[in-house]
Every structure is written in structure tokens, then in C-alpha cells.
N, C-alpha and C positions, 0 to 999 in steps of 0.2 A: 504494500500500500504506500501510496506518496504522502505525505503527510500535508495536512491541512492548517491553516495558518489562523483563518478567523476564529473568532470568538464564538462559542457552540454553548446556545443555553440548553437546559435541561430538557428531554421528552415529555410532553403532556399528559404521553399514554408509552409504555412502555410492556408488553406483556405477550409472555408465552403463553400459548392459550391450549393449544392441546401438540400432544405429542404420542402419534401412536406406532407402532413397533411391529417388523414382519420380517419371518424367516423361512428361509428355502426358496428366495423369491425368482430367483432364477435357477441355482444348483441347491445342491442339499447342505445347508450351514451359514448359506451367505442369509447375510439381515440388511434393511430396510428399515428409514427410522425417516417418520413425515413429521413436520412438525406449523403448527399455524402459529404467525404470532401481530402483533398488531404494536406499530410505533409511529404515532404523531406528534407535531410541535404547532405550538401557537402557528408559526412561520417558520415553513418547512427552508433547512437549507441550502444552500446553492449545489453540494456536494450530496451526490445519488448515497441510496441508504448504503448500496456498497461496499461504497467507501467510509460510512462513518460506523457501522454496527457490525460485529462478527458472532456467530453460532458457533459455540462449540461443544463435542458430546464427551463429558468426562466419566471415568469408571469410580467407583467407590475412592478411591485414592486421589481423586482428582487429575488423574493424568489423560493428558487428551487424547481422545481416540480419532475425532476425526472434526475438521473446522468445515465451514461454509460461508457464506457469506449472502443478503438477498439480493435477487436478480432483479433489476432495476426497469424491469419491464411495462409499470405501469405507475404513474406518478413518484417515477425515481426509484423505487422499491417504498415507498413509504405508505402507511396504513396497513391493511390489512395482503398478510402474503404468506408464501409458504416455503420454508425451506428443506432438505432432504437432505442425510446421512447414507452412504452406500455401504457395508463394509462386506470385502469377498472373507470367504471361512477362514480364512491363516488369521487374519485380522478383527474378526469377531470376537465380540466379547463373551461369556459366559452367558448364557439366555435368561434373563429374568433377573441378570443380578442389578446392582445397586448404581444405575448410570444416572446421571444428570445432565438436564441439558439447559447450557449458560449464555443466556445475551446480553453481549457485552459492548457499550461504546470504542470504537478506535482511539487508542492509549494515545495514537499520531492526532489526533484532536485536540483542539485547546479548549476544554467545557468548563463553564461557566460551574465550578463547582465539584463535587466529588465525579469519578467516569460514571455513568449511568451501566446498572448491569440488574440484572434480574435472572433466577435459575427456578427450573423444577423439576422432579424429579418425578411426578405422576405420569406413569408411560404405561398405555393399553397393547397388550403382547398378543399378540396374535402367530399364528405358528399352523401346518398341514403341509398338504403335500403342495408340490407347486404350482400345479391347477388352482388349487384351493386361494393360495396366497392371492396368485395374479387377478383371480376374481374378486377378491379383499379389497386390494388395491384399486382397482375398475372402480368400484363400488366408495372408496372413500375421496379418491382424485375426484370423482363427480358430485359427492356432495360437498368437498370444499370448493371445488368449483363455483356449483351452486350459491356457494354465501359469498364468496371473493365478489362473484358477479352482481351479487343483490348492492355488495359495498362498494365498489367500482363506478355503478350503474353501466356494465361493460357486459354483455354476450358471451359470455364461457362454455354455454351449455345449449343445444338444442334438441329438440325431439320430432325425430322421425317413423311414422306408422308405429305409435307408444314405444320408441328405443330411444332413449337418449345418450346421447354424445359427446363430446366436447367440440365445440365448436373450432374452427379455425384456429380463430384467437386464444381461447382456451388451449388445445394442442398445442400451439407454439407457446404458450408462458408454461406448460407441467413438463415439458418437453426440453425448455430449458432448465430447467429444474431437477428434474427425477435422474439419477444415470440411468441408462440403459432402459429409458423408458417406454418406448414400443415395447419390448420385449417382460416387461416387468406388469405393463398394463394396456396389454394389444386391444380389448374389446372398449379401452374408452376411447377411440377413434373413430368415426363413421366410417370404415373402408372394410363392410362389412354387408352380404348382402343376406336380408330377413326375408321369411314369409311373408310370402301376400296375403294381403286381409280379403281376397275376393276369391270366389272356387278358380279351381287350375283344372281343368280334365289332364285324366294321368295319361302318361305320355311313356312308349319304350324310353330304355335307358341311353338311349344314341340321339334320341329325339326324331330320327326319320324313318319317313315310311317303307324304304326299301332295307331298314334293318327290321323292323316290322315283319316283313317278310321274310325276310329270311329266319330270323325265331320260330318264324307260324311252321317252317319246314323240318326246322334242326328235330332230328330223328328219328321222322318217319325214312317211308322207302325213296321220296324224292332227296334225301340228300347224299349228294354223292360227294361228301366234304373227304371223307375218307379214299376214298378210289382217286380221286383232283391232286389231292398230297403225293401221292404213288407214284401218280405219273408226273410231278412237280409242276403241276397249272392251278389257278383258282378252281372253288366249286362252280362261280357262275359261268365261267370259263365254257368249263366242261358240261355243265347241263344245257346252256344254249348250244353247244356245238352237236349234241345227242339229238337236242328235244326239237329245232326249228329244219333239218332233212327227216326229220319222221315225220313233220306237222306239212310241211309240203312235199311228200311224197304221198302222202294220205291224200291231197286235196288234187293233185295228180292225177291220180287213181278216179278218184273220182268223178273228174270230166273226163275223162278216156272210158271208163266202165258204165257209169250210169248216163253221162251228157249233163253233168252238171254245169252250167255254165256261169251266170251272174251268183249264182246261188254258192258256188264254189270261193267267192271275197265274202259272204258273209258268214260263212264257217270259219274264212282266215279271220278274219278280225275275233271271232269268238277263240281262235285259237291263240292270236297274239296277246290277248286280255290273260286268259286262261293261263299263259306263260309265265308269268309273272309270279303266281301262286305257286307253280312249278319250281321253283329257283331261280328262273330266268331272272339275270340280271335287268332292274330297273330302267337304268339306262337303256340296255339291248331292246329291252319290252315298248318302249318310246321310239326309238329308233325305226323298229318292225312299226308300232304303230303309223308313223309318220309314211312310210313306203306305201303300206297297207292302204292309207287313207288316199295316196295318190294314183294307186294301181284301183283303185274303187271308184274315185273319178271317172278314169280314162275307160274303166269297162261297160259304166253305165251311162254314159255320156257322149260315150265314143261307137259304141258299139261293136268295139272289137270281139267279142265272143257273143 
């Protein structure tokens, strides 16, 4: 810290307000330690809080575990805000033991009077698996959100289809705040997608229709998924290559033997549909369609047979 030269009267409001505690929040042993606290002046000074207050978490002995300082994010850091302790397991303290955590004026300040420091030592321990925690977490980033934002009069929080969020603004102030904050409290981010509040008809799990079909086929006698592997081709491959010279040798036949004639595209077309249900691939079945639809044209319009 640089040091500060003016003359710094005392805080009006100076108070840690809640301090609550969580472990395994990412690995098994590492803690998390949130802390709310609230510091005004008559006449806030030039210098961001900063620079004039520090956090720090002491163990039973008074030795520091770990400093912070507030993020100046919204009226300097001053009023209401919230500062975070990370510590990985080598560095954790014992769970539940005897820690305090002390806000203290910048010694590099010239205060009007004794340093201004205030400590406490009331800490809510929270502890589960790390599911558990980071849902903890979600859960309490958004309701101090909540109040920073009522105190602010600033947007920290919004709710969509009843999920609420941290807004923008919100994300970017816990965000500078929290270590490893995505990862510690992924679900209070909107970038997340909910159920719809309106009916969905269920849908195969590919979402299209030509996997649709091929499902409706998988294990009867039309799939020849097994014989397609053997000979190293697709199944749809192989079943249009089978099924469409049996379908127009049949229809063949049929205007050669009986004298079918127009009547002979309207069997094709029931055969190119019918394909489809076959394993014919989708595509292929469109394709045949399309031919189909043009050689129907030209026979009944044309008069070629």
C-alpha cells in the first residue's frame, strides 16, 4: 500500500456483520470464508476503501492466516460489501477452531485518533461434500447479493422463469471477489439452461426424424446393421442398395406381366414412402421421392406408357 498523507477522521459505521465459513469447496480440505461488513464516514475519503481498511483472518494465537483487502467496485469499496478468504488444505486451519476475523484501518493513514479496527469471531461453519458446498455458496452469494443490491440501489440479482441469478453487475463484483469463483459457485451465473414452463412433446434423443427411424427398425428383421459392419459399408448403405432393385424389379414385372402401366408410379411412390420404414436412408427416400415425383409427371402428362 502507498501511504496516505491526509488527515482521516474516524468511520461513522465500522462493522463486520456476518462471517460464514465452507469447506471442500473445490477439493477435499480447502475452506472458504465470506465475510459482509459495512464502513461509512460523514464524508467518504478521496482514497478507495482499498486503500485505507484491511481484512485479516487470525487463528486462536493471533497469527494471520490470510489478508484481503475491499474491492473498490462500487462507491470506492465503501458501505456495504463483501470480502472472501481462500485457503487450499496445506494452509487451512483446523475446522471449527478458534479464528477471528479483524478490520483494521491502514497503519499508512494519518487518523484522526486511535486506527479504527473492529474483530469477530462469530463464524457459521458449514462443511459436505463439494456438491453440497458449491450449492451453499450459490445460495448465500445470492442473498448477499440481494441486500448489497437493496443498499446500492444497484441490480445484482435477476430472475428468470423463477431462477435467479446474479446479474451482470453482480457476476462481475463476486467475481472479483471470490477466488476461483465460477468454479466454487457455477449455478449463481445465468449460463444455464432451465425447463420450460410450457408442455415440450417428447422428442427421440437425436431430435430427428430419420433417427426416429431408424430406432423404429433397430432389431427387427429389416436391420441389416450387423451384415453393413461385415462387409465394412453403412446399414443405410446396404439396405437401399438391396431394397430399391427388388422395388423396381417388382414394378418391372409388373408392366411386362400384367400391362400395368400409369398404375405401375403409383405402386413406386407407395414403394418409395414404404422405404423409408425399411431403413432406407432419409435422405435416399427424398431423393427416390423427388425422381418419382418427376417420372409421374412425364407419364401422366406425357403419355409415355
Amino acid at each position: 500500500m502507498t501511504p496516505v498523507l491526509a488527515s482521516i477522521p474516524q468511520p461513522t459505521t465500522l462493522e463486520i456483520q456476518e462471517i460464514v465459513a465452507y469447506e471442500n469447496v473445490q477439493i477435499d480440505g480447502d475452506q472458504l470464508y465470506l465475510v459482509l461488513y459495512h464502513i461509512d464516514f460523514e464524508t467518504l475519503p478521496d482514497e478507495g476503501a482499498d486503500s485505507m481498511f484491511i481484512f485479516r483472518l487470525l487463528d486462536d494465537d493471533d497469527d494471520e492466516l490470510d489478508w484481503a483487502t475491499p474491492f473498490p467496485f462500487h462507491n470506492q469499496g465503501y458501505g456495504m460489501g463483501v470480502v472472501a478468504f481462500y485457503l487450499d488444505p496445506d494452509d487451512a486451519p483446523t475446522w471449527e477452531s478458534s479464528l477471528t476475523v479483524e478490520l483494521i484501518g491502514s497503519p499508512f493513514a494519518d487518523w484522526e485518533g486511535a486506527l479504527p479496527s473492529i474483530t469477530l469471531d462469530n463464524i457459521v461453519w458449514n462443511t459436505g461434500t463439494t456438491a453440497e458446498m458449491q450449492d451453499s455458496i450459490t445460495s448465500k452469494v445470492l442473498e448477499m447479493a440481494a441486500r448489497l443490491g437493496d443498499n446500492w440501489d444497484v441490480e445484482l440479482v435477476t430472475t428468470s422463469q423463477g431462477v435467479t441469478t446474479l446479474s451482470s453487475t453482480g457476476a462481475t463484483y463476486f467475481s472479483g471477489i471470490i477466488p476461483y469463483f465460477s468454479q466454487v459457485a457455477p449455478k449463481s451465473v445465468g449460463q444455464y439452461t432451465f425447463a420450460p414452463d410450457w408442455p415440450v412433446d417428447p422428442k427421440p434423443a437425436d431430435d430427428s426424424y430419420s433417427t426416429e427411424l431408424e430406432n423404429a427398425i433397430h432389431g427387427t428383421i429389416f436391420d441389416l446393421s450387423g451384415t453393413a459392419r461385415s462387409w465394412g459399408m453403412s446399414r443405410g448403405t446396404l439396405t437401399a442398395a438391396i431394397y430399391y432393385p427388388i422395388v423396381i424389379g417388382l414394378i418391372l414385372m409388373l408392366i411386362v406381366r400384367k400391362g400395368l402401366k400409369k398404375g405401375a408410379m403409383l405402386l413406386f411412390w407407395v414403394a418409395v414412402v414404404a422405404g423409408a420404414f425399411f431403413g432406407v436412408p432419409l435422405v435416399v427416400t427424398i431423393i427416390g421421392g423427388f425422381f418419382c415425383l418427376i417420372s409421374t409427371v412425364w407419364v401422366f402428362y406425357k403419355g409415355v406408357i
